[in-house]
C-alpha positions as a printed Julia matrix, in Angstrom:
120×3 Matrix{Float64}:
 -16.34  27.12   -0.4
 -18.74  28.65   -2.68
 -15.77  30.56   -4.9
 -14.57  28.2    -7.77
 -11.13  28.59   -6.48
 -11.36  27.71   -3.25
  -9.87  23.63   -2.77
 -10.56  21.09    0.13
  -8.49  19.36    1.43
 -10.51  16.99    3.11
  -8.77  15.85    6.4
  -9.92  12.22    5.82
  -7.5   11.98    2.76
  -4.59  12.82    5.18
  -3.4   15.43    2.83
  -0.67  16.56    5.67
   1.58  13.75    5.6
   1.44  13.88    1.85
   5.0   15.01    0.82
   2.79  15.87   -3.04
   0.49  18.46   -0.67
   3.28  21.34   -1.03
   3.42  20.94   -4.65
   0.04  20.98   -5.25
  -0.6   23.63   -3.62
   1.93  25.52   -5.92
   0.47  24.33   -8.03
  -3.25  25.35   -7.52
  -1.87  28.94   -7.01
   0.04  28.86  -10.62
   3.62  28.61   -9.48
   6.35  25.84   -8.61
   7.97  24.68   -5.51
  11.63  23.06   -5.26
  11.73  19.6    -3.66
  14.46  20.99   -1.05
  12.26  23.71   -0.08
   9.09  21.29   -0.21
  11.14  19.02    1.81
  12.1   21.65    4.52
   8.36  23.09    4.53
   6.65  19.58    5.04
   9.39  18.71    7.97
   8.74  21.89    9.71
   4.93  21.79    9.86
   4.97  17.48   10.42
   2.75  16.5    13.51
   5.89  16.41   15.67
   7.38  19.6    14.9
   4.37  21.32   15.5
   3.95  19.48   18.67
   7.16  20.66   19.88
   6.95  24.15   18.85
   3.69  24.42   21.06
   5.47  22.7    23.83
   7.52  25.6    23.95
   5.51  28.22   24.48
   5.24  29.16   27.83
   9.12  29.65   27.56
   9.22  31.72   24.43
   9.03  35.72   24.23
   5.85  36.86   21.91
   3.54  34.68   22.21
   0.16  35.94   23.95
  -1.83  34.0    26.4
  -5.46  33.51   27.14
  -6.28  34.97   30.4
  -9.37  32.91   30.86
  -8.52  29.83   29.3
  -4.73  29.59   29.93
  -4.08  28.7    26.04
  -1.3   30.01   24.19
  -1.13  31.55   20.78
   1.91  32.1    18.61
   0.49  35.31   16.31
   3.29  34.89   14.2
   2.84  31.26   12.82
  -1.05  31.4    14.67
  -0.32  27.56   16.35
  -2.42  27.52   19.44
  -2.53  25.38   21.91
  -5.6   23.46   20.52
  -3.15  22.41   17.23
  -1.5   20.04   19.93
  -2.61  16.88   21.24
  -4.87  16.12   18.84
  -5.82  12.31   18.11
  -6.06  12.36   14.58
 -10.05  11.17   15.16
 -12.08  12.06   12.18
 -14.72  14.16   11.85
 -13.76  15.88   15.47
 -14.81  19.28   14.28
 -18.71  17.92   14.11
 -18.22  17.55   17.94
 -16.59  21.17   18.83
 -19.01  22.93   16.36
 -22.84  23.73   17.54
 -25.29  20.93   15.33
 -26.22  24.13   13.19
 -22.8   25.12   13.03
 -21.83  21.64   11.88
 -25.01  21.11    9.38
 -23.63  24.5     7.53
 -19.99  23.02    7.11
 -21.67  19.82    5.97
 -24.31  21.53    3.49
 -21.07  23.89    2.31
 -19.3   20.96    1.38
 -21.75  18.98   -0.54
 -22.78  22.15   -2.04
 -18.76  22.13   -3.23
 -18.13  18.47   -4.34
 -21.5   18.48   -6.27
 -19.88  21.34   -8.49
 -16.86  19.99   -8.89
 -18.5   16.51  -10.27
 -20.97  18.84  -12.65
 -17.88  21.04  -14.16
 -15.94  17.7   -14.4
């Protein structure tokens, strides 16, 4: 966060049901996208997609699974098991972080948006 490239998306905004995301995101990295490929891109990583690709991992060859925990992880695409089921509840992360952990992220991300509004 501290680089002046880096971008947030913040999660509250919804930025990934957004069809723009995928062309901003060219954008940000100097380059264009096609609306078919923008199109196919944004349908394959929706919500549901994702959710059924997940649902198919204990099925499919390659993917590796946690020994202790049971989860699965695709190291091609890296979905894991924790990418499904999720509620959509916001600010979730504060709760799965440590409160140090989480005051970090938080100060990080201030620390961001108060640069952006002083170059702006």
């Amino acid at each position: 966060m501290k680089d002046r490239r880096a971008r947030c998306f913040s999660y509250e905004t919804q930025f990934f049901d957004d069809r723009r995301t995928l062309h901003n995101l060219a954008r940000i990295m100097g380059c264009a996208i096609s609306d078919e490929a923008a199109h196919q891109c944004f349908d394959r990583l929706s919500r549901p997609a994702v959710e059924n690709l997940i649902a198919q991992f204990p099925h499919r060859k390659g993917i590796l699974q946690d020994p202790i925990s049971g989860d699965y992880l695709d190291p091609k695409t890296q979905w894991h098991t924790c990418h499904a089921g999720r509620s959509g509840e916001i600010g979730r992360w504060q709760h799965k972080l440590s409160p140090a952990q989480a005051r970090e992220v938080e100060a990080l991300v201030e620390c961001q948006r108060m640069h952006r509004l002083a170059v702006a």
